[in-house]
N, C-alpha and C positions, 0 to 999 in steps of 0.2 A: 248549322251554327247552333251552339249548344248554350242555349240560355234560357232562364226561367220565364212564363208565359203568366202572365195577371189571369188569365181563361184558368188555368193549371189552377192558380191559388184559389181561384172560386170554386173549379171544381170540387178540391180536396174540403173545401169548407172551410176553410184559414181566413177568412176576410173576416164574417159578421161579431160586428162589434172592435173593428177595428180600426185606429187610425191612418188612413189613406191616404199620401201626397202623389199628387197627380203634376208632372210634369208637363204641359201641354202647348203646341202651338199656336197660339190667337193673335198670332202679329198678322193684322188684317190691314189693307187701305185704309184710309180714311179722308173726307175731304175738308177745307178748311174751316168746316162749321165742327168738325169733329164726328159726322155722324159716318158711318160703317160701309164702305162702297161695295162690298164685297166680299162674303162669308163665309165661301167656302172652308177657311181652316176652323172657324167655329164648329161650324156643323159637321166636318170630319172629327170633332174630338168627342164629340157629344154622345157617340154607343160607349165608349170609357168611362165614364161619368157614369152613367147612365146603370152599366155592370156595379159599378161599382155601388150606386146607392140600390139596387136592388139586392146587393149581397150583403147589404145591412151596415154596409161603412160608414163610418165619421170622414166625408172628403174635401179636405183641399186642393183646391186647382190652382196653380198660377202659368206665368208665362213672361215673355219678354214684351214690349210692343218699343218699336222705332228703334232710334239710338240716344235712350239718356243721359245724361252727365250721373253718375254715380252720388251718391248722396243727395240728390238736388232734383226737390221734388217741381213738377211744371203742371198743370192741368192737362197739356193736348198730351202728356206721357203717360194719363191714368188708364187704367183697365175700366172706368166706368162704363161706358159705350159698349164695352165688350162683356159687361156682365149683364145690362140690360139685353143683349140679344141673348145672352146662354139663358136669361128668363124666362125669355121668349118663346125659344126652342126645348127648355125642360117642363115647359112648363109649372113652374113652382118661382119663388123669389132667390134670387143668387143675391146676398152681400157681399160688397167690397171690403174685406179686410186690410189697411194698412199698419203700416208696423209690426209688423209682424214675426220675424223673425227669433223673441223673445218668447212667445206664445201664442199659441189661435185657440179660442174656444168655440169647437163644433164637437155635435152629438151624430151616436150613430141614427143614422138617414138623412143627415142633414147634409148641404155641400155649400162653401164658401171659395168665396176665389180672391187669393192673395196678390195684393196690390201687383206691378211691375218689377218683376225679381231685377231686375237690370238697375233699381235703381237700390240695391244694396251696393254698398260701399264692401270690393272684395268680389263681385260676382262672374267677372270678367277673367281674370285672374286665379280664381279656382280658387279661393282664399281657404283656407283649411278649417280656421276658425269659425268663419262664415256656415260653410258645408257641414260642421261637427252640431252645426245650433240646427239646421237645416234637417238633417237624418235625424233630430232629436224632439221634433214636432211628431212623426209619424212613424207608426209600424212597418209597414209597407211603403217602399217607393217606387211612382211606375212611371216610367220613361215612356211619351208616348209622342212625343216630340223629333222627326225624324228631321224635319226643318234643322236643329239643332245640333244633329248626332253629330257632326263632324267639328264641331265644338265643345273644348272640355271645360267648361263651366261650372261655377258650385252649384247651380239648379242642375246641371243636367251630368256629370261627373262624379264630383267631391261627394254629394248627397247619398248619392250609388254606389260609391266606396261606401261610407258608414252607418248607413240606414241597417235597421234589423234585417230588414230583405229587400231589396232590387230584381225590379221582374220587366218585364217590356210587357206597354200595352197593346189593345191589338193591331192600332195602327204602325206603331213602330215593328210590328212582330210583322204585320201582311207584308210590307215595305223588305225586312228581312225576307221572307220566303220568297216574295218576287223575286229577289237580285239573286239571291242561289237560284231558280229555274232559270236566271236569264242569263247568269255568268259562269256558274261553278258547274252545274249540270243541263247546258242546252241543249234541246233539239236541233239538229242539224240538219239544213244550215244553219246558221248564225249569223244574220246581215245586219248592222249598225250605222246608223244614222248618224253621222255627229256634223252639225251646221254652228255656222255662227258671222262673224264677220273678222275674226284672226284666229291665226294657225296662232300663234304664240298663246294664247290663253287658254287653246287646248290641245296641246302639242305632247302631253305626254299623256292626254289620256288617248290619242290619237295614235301613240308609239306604245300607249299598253294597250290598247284594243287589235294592234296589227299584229300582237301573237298569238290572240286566239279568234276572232273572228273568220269566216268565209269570205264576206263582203265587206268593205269599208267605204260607204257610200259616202262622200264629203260635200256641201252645198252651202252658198254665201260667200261668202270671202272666201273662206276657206278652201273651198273647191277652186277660186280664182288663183289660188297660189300654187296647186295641186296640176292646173293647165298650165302655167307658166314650164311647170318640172316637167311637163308631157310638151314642152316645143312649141305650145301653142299662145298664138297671140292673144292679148285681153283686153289693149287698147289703155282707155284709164279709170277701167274697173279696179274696186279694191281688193287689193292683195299687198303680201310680205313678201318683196323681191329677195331678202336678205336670208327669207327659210327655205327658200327652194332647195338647197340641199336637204334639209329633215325630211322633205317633204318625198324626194326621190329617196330617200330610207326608208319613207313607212313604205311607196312604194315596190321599193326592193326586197322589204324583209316578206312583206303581204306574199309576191309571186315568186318566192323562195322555197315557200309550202303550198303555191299550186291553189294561192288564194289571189284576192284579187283587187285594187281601187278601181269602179268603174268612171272615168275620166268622161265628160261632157261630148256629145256629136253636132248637138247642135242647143243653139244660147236664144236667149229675147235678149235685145241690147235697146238703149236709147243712150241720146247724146245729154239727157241730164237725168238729175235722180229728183224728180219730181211724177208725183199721181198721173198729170195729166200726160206726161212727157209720150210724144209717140212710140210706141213698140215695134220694133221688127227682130222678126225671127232670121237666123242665121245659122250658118255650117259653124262650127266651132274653128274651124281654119282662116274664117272671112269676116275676122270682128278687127273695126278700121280702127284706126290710132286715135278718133274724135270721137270712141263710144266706149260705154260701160254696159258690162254684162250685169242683169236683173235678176232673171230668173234662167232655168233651164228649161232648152226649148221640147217639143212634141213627141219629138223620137227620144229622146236622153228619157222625158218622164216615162214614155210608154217602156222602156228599157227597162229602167228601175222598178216599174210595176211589177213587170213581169219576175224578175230576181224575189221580187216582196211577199207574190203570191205564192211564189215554191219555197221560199222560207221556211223553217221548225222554228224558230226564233227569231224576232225583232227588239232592235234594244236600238230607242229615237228620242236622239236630240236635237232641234234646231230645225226651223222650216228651210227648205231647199233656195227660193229668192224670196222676194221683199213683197211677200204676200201682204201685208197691209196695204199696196197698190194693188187696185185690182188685174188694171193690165199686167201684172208683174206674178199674180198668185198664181195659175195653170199649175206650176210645176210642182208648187207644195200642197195644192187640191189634190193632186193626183195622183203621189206619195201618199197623202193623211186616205184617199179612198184604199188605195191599193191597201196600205195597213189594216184598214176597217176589215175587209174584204178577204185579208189572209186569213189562212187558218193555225196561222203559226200563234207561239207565246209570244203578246207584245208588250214590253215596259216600255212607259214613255215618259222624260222630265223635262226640267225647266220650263222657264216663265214665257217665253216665245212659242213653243212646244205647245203648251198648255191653252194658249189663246188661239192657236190653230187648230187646236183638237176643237174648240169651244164654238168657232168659225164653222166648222165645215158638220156638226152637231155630229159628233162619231165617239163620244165619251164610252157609249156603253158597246163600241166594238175596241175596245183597247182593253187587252189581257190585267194592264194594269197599270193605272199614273201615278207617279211618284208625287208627293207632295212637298217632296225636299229639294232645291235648286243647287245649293253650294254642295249638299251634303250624295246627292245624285250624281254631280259632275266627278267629287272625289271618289263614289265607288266605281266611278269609270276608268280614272286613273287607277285604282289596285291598291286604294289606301285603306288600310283597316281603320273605320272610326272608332274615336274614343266610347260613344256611347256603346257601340258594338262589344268592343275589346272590356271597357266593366264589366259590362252585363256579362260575359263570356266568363271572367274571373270570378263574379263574383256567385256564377253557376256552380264553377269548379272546384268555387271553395265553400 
């Protein structure tokens, strides 16, 4: 993918002494005292920052946080919290700029972090006027928010249309290099995780992955609808009686080219969906009309191991069953080890994904975790995102 690189601009020596708008993700938890549950998108944006005041930049950081009413400012919607921890972690004082839009006064070395871009009036919207005040703040603008990319917003868009230069920072850039090793150019095999608890929410990235994938491993609901389309009984586990046809397409088109859905041999079932609920393992042929499938049983997990470990590429979304129960997690332990344990490329996304990896402490055997949920899901579908597609233009031009 052909776009300019923030690493690049520092190289050449283009930054010092220049004003810097930094796009960044800090939509963090928070709980109802307002204090920060949870930091990791702070502390992934913090080497960007970081580049950038050591190349002698004047930098603005802002970001989104929650869902605000546009013009309508609220206290639990401030970035306060979140500049106190970027303090924290740059160790120096970050001020909160509000209002900003009109003008920021920062020098170079210094970095300020601009209020809740969400809560301009026009930002949602890509408002042009907005985006033209916005490119008009700073020299450089770096997109480094991949949380975001699949949204065309005036912070993360319109800005990148008019700014003197639009470059990706590095986390938006590693993110890019990831999904080209993991989609455009994989080692082969190619085996894909995609879980969740409905086909319908991810039914076309599940019909775009079955044309180039090897494996289309499906777990959660998802896989319950996937047994339905393979004849087998599920009892009154969750599934979409009504996709079973999609669902024998992704299977058809998969072993069309000599690829493959590997379908369940055997289930954990209980008769309710509670922690303590008894578990028994079962033949995937012998799940009763009074039970729900949980997880996938012994032989299904060791199956898929084995696929995971002859793997060239992994690309995983979604634990297999209701790994929050522990009688229930076997299956996605055993998937998250086998991935640790491959030696294939592994991208991994979303917010379930991500508490499993975090679970089973395997961060640092994963080739590489996305930090983007919505924006992860649509490069599985085959969507070019917007922040992609500027940045791409605005290389070429």
């Amino acid at each position: 993918m052909n776009i300019l690189r923030f690493s690049d601009l520092i190289a050449q020596g283009k930054v010092r002494g220049q004003r810097v708008f930094i796009r960044a993700d800090l939509n963090v938890p928070q709980d109802d005292q307002g204090r920060i549950t949870e930091d990791t998108r702070i502390r992934a944006s913090v080497p960007c920052i970081r580049m950038a005041l050591d190349a002698g930049a004047a930098v603005m950081v802002t970001s989104h946080l929650g869902r605000p009413t546009e013009g309508e400012f609220k206290p639990e919607d401030s970035l306060a919290p979140v500049a106190q921890r970027l303090s924290e972690l740059l160790g120096r004082e970050v001020p909160l700029v509000s209002n900003w839009v009109d003008g920021v006064q920062v020098e170079p070395g210094q970095v300020v972090l601009l209020e809740n871009c969400r809560l301009n009036k026009g930002e949602k919207k890509n408002n042009e006027e907005l985006a033209r005040k916005m490119a008009a703040l700073c020299d450089i603008f770096v997109h480094d928010a991949f949380g975001t990319a699949h949204r065309a917003e005036a912070s993360t868009y319109g800005i990148a249309q008019f700014a003197k230069v639009a470059c990706a920072g590095p986390l938006l850039a590693a993110e890019i290099d990831a999904i080209t090793k993991a989609l455009h150019d994989p080692k082969r095999p190619l085996v894909a995780i995609v879980a969740g608890s409905k086909v319908s929410t991810k039914l076309t990235i599940l019909q775009s992955l079955a044309k180039n994938v090897d494996q289309l491993v499906v777990g959660g609901g998802i896989a319950n609808t996937f047994m339905l389309a393979a004849g087998l009984p599920i009892g009154k586990s969750l599934a979409e009686p009504d996709l079973v046809g999609e669902a024998k397409a992704v299977m058809d088109a998969m072993k069309a080219r000599g690829a493959e859905v590997p379908i369940p041999v055997d289930v954990v079932v209980a008769k309710e969906f509670k922690a303590d609920a008894p578990a028994t393992i079962k033949a995937a042929t012998e799940v009763a009309a009074d039970e729900m499938i949980l997880d996938i049983g012994p032989k299904t997990a060791a199956m898929l191991a084995d696929k995971l470990k002859a793997a060239g590429t992994i690309v995983w979304n979604g634990p297999v069953g209701v790994f929050e129960f522990d009688a229930f997690a076997a299956g996605t332990e055993t998937v998250a080890r086998a991935i640790a344990q491959s030696s294939a490329f592994s991208i991994a996304g979303g917010g379930d994904t991500l508490a499993a990896i975090a679970k089973y402490g395997i961060e640092k055997d994963i080739g590489y975790i996305s930090t983007g949920g919505g924006a992860f899901l649509e490069v599985l579908e085959g969507k070019t995102l917007p922040a992609f597609e500027i940045l791409q233009k605005r290389a070429a031009g």
